[in-house]
C-alpha positions in Angstrom: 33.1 61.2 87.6 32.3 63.0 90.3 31.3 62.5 93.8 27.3 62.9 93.0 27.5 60.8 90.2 29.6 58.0 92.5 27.6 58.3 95.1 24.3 57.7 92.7 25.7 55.0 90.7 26.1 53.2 94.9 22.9 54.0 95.4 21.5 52.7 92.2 23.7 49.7 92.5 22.4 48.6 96.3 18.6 49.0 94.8 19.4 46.4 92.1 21.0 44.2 94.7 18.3 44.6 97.3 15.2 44.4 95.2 16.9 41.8 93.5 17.4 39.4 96.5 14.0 40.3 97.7 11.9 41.3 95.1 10.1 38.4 94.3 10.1 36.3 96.9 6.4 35.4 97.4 4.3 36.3 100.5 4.3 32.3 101.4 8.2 32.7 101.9 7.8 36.0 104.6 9.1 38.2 101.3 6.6 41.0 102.6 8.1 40.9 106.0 11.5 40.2 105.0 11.0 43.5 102.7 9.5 45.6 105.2 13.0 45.4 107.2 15.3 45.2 104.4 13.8 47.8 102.2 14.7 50.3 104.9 18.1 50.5 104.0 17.5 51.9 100.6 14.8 54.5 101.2 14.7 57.6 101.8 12.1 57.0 104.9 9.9 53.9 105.3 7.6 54.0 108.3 5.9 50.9 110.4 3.9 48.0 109.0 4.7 48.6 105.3 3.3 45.6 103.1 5.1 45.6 99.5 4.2 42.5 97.8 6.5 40.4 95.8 6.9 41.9 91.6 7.4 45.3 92.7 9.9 47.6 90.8 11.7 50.5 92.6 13.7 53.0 91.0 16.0 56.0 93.1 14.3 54.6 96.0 16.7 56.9 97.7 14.2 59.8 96.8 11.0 57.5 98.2 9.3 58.1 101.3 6.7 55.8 103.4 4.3 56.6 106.0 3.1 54.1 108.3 0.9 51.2 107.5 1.5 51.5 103.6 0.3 49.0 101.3 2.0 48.3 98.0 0.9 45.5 95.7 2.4 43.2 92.5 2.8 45.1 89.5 3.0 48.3 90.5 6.0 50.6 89.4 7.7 53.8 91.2 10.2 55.7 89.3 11.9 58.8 91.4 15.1 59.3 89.8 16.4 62.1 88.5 17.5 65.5 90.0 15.3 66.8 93.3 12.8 64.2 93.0 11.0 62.9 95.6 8.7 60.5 95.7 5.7 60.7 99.3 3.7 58.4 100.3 1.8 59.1 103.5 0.1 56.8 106.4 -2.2 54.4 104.8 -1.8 54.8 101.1 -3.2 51.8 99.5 -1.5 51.2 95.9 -3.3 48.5 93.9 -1.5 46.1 91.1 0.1 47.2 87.8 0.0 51.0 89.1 2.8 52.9 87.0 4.2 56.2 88.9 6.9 57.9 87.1 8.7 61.3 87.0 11.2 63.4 84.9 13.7 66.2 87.1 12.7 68.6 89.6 9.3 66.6 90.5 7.8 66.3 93.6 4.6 63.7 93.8 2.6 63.9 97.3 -0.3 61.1 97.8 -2.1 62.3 100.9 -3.2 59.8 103.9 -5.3 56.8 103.6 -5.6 57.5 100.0 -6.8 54.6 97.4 -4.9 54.5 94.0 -6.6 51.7 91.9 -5.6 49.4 89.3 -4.0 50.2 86.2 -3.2 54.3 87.0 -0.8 56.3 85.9 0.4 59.3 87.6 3.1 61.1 85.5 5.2 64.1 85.8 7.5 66.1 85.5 4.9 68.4 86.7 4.3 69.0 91.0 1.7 66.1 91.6 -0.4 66.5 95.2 -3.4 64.1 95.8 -4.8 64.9 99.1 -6.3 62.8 102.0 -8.7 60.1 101.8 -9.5 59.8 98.2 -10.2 57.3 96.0 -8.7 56.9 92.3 -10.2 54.5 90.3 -8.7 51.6 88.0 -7.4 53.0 84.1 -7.2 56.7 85.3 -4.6 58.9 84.6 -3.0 62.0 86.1 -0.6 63.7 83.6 1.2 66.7 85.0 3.0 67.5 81.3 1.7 68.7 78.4 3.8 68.3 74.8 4.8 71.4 72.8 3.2 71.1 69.0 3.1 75.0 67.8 5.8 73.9 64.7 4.4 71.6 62.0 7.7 71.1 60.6 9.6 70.1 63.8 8.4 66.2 64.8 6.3 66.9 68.3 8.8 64.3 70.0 11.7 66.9 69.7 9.5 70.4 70.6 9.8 69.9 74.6 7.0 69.5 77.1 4.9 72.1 79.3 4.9 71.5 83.2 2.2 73.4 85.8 1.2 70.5 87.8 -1.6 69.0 89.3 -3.4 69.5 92.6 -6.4 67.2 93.7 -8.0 67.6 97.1 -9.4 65.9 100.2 -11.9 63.4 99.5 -12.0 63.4 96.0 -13.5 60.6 93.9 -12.3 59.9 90.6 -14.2 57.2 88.7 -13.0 54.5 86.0 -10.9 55.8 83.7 -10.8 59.6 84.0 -7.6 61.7 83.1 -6.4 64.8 84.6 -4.3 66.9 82.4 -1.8 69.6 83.4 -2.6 72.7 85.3 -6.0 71.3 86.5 -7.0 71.5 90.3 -9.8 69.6 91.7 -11.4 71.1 94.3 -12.1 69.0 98.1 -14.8 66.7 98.0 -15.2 66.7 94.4 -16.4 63.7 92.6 -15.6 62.8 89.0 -17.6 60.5 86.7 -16.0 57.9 85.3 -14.0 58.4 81.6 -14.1 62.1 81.6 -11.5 64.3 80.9 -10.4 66.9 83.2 -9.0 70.3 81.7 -9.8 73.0 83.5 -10.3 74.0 87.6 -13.3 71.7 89.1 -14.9 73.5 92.2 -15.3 72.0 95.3 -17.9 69.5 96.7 -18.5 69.6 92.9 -19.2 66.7 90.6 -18.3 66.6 87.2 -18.5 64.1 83.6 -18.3 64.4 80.5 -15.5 64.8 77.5 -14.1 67.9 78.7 -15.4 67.1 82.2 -18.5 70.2 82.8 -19.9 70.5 86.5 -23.5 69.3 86.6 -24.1 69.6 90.2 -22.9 70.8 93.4 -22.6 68.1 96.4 -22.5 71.3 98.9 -25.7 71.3 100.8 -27.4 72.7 104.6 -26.4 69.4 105.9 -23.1 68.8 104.4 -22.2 72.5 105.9 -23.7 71.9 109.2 -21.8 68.1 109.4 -18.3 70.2 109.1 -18.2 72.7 111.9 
């Protein structure tokens, strides 16, 4: 074994102790507060008045980092192991229950300041995965930064690998109930998206955009809106 491998297998091994002493204590008992001191020990950076409630799961917390004032609530699930992961959450991100983030090697998943992720989401690599400032994700959506290879009939799908270009969404972007963004796809600033489309292709921004694959039927750029951002 070598040193890398030792020194993950630590790692890995404080986690399980850590979250397991503290993990589930409930917020009656001071387990957010106790967590918010302890916690610090195993990731990567953790800012000021982070709330993580009890029936979280953290795995290579080593690769995780925390802005200030980050909430965190039951359910939700961070996976960042794996090779040159890492895992940012910046000041303000709000992270409802049951939320499932995961990764594969090489990924790097950015959630930008004061951004809402609601209940129920799923953001997936292995795919690069930047959400910007300020936006708000709705409950049941999904962001999937991988796409399976299925050019041979004969070879099952499982075994035929997975594509990877990643996923950029901008400032202020509203994505309603149940949307998915698939691979490649860049949502431009300001953009909203109507609730259960799917995303496939580049969305302008200030744009807003439904449907199954998600089409632009207006533009949110106006006189006013221009004027309003000088």
């Amino acid at each position: 074994m070598n040193r890398e491998q030792s020194s993950s297998k630590l790692q890995r091994l404080q986690e399980l102790l850590v979250i397991g002493l503290l993990g589930n204590l409930p917020t009656i008992a001071l387990g957010p507060k106790l967590r918010s001191i302890v916690y610090r020990n195993i990731f990567a950076r953790m800012g000021k008045s982070v709330y993580i409630q009890d029936g979280v799961e953290f795995l290579g917390a080593s690769s995780i980092e925390m802005g200030n004032g980050v909430f965190i609530f039951k359910g939700v699930r961070l996976d960042a192991r794996g090779n040159q992961n890492k895992l940012y959450l910046d000041n303000g991100v709000a992270i409802e229950r049951n939320v499932n983030i995961g990764r594969l090697e090489n990924t790097h998943i950015e959630i930008g300041q004061e951004t809402f992720i609601g209940p129920g989401v799923c953001i997936a690599g292995p795919g690069d995965i930047k959400i910007g400032k300020r936006c708000l994700i709705a409950a049941n959506s999904g962001i999937y930064a991988n796409n399976h290879n299925f050019a041979d009939p004969i070879e099952p799908i499982k075994y035929q690998g997975i594509s990877r270009k990643g996923i950029v969404i901008g400032d202020d972007c509203w994505l309603g109930h149940g949307v998915a963004v698939l691979d490649g796809v860049t949502i431009g600033e300001g953009s909203v998206i109507g609730a259960g489309a799917v995303v496939t292709k580049d969305i302008p921004p200030f744009s807003v955009a439904v449907g199954v694959p998600a089409k632009v039927i207006k533009s949110r750029t106006s006189k006013q809106l221009v004027n309003t951002r000088d």
